[in-house]
C-alpha positions in Angstrom: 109.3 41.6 126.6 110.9 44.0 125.0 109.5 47.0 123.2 106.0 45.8 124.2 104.8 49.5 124.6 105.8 50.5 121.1 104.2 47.4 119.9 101.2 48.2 121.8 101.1 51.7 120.0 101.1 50.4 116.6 98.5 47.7 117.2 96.2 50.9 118.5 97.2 52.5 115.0 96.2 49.4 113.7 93.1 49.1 115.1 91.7 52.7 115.6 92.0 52.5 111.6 90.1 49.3 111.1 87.6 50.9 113.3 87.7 54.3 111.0 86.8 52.1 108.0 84.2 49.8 109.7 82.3 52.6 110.8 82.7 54.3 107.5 80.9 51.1 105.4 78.1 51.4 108.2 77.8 54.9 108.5 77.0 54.1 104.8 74.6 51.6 104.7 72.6 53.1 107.4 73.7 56.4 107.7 76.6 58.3 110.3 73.8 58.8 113.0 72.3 55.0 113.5 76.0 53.9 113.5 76.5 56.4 116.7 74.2 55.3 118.5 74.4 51.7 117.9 78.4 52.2 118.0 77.2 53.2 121.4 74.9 50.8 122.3 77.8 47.4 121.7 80.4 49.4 123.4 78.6 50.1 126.6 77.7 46.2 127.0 81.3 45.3 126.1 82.3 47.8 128.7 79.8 46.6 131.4 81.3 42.9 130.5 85.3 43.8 131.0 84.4 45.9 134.5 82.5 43.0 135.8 85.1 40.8 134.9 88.2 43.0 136.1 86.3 45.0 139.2 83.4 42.5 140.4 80.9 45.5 139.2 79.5 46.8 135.8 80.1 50.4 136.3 81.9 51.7 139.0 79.2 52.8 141.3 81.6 53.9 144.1 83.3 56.5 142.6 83.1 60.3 143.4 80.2 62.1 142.4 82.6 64.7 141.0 84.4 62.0 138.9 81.0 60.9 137.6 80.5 64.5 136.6 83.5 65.2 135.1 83.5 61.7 133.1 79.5 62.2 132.4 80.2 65.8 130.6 83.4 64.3 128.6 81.5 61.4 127.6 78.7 63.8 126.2 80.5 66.2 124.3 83.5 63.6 123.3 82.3 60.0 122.6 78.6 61.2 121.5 78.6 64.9 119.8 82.4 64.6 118.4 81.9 61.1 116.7 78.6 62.0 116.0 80.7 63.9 113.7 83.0 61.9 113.2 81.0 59.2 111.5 79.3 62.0 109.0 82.8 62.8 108.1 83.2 59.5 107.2 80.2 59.6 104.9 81.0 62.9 103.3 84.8 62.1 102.8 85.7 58.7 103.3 88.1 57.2 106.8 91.2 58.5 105.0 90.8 62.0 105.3 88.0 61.6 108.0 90.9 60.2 110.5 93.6 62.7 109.1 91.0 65.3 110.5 91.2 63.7 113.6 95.1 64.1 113.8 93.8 68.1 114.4 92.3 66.6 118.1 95.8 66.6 120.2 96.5 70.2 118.8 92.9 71.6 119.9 93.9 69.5 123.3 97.2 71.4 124.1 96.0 74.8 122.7 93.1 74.4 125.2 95.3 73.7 128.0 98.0 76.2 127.2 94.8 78.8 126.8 93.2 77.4 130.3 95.3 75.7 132.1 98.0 77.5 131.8 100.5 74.8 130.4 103.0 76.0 128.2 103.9 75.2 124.4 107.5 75.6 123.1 108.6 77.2 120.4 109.4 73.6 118.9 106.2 72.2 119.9 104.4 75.6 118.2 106.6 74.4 114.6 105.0 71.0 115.0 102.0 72.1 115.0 102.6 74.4 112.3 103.8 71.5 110.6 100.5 69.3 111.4 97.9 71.9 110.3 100.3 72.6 106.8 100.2 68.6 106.2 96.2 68.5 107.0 95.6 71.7 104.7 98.0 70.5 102.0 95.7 67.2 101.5 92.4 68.6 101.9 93.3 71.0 99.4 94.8 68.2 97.0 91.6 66.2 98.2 89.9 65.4 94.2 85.9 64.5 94.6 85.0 62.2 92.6 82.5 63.4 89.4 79.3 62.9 91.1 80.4 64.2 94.1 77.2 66.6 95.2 78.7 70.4 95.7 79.9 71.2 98.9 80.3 67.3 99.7 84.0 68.3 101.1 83.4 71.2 102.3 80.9 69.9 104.9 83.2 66.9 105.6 85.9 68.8 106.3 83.8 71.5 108.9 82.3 67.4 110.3 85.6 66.6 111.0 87.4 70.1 112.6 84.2 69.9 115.1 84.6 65.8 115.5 88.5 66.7 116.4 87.5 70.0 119.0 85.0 67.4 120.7 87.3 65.2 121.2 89.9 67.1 122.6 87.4 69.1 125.1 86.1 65.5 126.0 89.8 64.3 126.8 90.5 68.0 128.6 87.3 67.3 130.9 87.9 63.3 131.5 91.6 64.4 132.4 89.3 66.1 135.6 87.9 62.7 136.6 90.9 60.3 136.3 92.9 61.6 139.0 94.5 59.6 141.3 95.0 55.8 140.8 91.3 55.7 138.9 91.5 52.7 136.6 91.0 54.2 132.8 88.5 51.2 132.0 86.1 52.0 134.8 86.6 56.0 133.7 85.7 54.9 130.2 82.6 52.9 131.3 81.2 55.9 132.7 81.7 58.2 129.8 80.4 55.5 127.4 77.6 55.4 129.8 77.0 59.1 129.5 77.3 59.1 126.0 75.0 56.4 125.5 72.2 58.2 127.4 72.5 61.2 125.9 72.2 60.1 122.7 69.6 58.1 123.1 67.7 60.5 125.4 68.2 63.0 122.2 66.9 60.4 119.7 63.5 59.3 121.4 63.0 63.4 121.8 63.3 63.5 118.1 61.5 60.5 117.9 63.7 58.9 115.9 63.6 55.8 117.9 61.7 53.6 115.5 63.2 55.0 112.6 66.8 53.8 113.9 65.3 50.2 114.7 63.5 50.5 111.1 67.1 51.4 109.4 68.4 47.9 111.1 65.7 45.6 110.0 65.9 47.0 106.8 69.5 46.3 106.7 70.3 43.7 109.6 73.6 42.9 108.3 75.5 45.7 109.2 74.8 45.0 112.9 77.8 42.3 112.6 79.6 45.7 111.5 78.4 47.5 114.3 79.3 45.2 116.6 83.1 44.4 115.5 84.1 47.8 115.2 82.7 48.5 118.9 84.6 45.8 120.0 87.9 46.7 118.3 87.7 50.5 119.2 86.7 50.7 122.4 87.8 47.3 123.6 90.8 46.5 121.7 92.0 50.0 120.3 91.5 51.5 124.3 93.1 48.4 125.6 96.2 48.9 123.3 96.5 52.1 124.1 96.6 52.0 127.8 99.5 49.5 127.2 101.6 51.3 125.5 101.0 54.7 127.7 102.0 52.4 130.6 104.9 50.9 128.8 106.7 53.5 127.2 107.0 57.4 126.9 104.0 59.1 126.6 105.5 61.0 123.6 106.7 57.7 121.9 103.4 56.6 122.6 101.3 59.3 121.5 103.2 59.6 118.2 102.8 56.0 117.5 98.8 56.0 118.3 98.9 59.0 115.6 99.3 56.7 112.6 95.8 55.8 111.1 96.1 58.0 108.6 99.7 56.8 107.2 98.0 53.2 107.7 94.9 54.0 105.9 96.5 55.4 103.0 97.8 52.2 100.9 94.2 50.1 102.1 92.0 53.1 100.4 94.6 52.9 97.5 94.5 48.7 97.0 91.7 47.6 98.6 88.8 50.8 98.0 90.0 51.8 94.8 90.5 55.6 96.2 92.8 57.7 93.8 95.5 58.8 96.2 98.0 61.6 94.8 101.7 62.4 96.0 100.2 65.0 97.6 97.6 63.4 100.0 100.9 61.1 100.8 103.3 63.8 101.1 100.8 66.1 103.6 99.8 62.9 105.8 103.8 62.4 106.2 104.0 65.9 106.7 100.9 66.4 109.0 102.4 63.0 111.1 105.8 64.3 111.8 104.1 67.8 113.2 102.0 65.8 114.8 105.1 63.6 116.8 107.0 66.8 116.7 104.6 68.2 119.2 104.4 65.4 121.4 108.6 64.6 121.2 109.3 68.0 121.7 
């Protein structure tokens, strides 16, 4: 079939945004921190489900100790401290700019790796990112709270979201560590979801917030059908997607096309949540894009 790999990378787009904006309704009825770890909790058993089904075994208990190790620490600090902030930046500032934010994750990633690892950056790939971090500061800038809006709402949202985007690119810089070789991604991502999932739950029984999560889920036991879907089309779907179109098509084309959420997002807050969205916003999440795919096509 032709094209299936760009295909692939707009159906991601598609669905890592329906996941931004499911997560952002529960992070809202029950709060940013139950939706982690329950986000956790349905994406793990989906997980468990798909390696049974495609390895014959849950988790992939014969891998390396070092790949476990590598894969355990990038779960932690990606999957369970990043979108810990992640979802609170959805709170504070909604999934439009909250996955704009996010678009800051692959600059982190190659600054890391030029700074570490000793990869280089071009001088076209350093005008793209210039170009990305102009088009994110242009719209948090234009960014209007609404009247109520308690002071420092933004400003907090927008600190959430820088951290959410460093976790996730030190998370991908550390699972890049266990994935060498011919390691299949799904198992790789079992493990860190497994990491994750432990961690933060380890972290919420030593705060003893335990009973105060299950409380939050009686009280509102609707949102679990939110929880549920939007672990199944992130992790599941939105992963699944994305390996696709990594396998069928440049990783540049690929990457630029799995960038979109926040040019997708735009007209759904506009007709659907009733979010005032200025030429600006649109102009800086053009601009932010093309840095964005000017990085990666460079």
């Amino acid at each position: 079939m032709n094209f299936i790999g760009e295909i692939a990378g707009l159906a991601t787009s598609f669905f890592f945004s329906m996941t931004a904006m499911i997560f952002a309704s529960a992070g809202r009825m029950v709060g940013s921190q139950v939706t982690n770890r329950m986000r956790l909790v349905f994406a793990l058993f989906y997980l468990v489900i798909l390696n049974t089904l495609l390895f014959r075994e849950p988790l992939p208990f014969s891998a390396d100790p070092s790949r476990w190790m590598w894969l355990g620490i990038s779960g932690v600090i990606g999957l369970s401290l990043g979108d810990a902030f992640l979802f609170q930046t959805f709170v504070l500032v909604g999934a439009r700019l909250g996955s704009l934010l996010m678009s800051l994750a692959p600059i982190f990633g190659s600054v890391i790796a030029w700074t570490f690892f000793g990869e280089t950056l071009t001088l076209l790939q350093i005008m793209g990112i210039i170009l990305a971090l102009s088009g994110i500061g242009w719209v948090v800038m234009s960014h209007e709270e609404p009247p109520d809006t308690p002071h420092g709402h933004t400003r907090r949202g927008v600190f959430f979201g820088v951290l959410a985007a460093l976790g996730q690119a030190i998370g991908l810089v550390f699972s890049k560590q266990g994935v060498f070789g011919d390691f299949s991604p799904f198992q790789a991502n079992a493990i860190r979801m497994l990491a994750a999932a432990s961690f933060t739950w380890a972290w919420t029984v030593f705060e003893g917030k335990a009973g105060t999560t299950l409380g939050a889920l009686r009280a509102k036991p609707q949102v679990l059908w939110l929880l549920a879907l939007g672990a199944l089309v992130g992790p599941v779907l939105g992963v699944s997607s994305s390996l696709l179109a990594v396998q069928y098509t440049e990783v540049g084309v690929a990457s630029t096309l799995m960038a979109l959420p926040p040019v997708i997002i735009l007209p759904i807050s506009y007709f659907v949540f009733k979010e005032k969205v200025g030429w600006q916003a649109v102009a800086g999440t053009i601009l932010a894009i093309a840095g964005v795919a000017v990085l990666f096509l460079a």
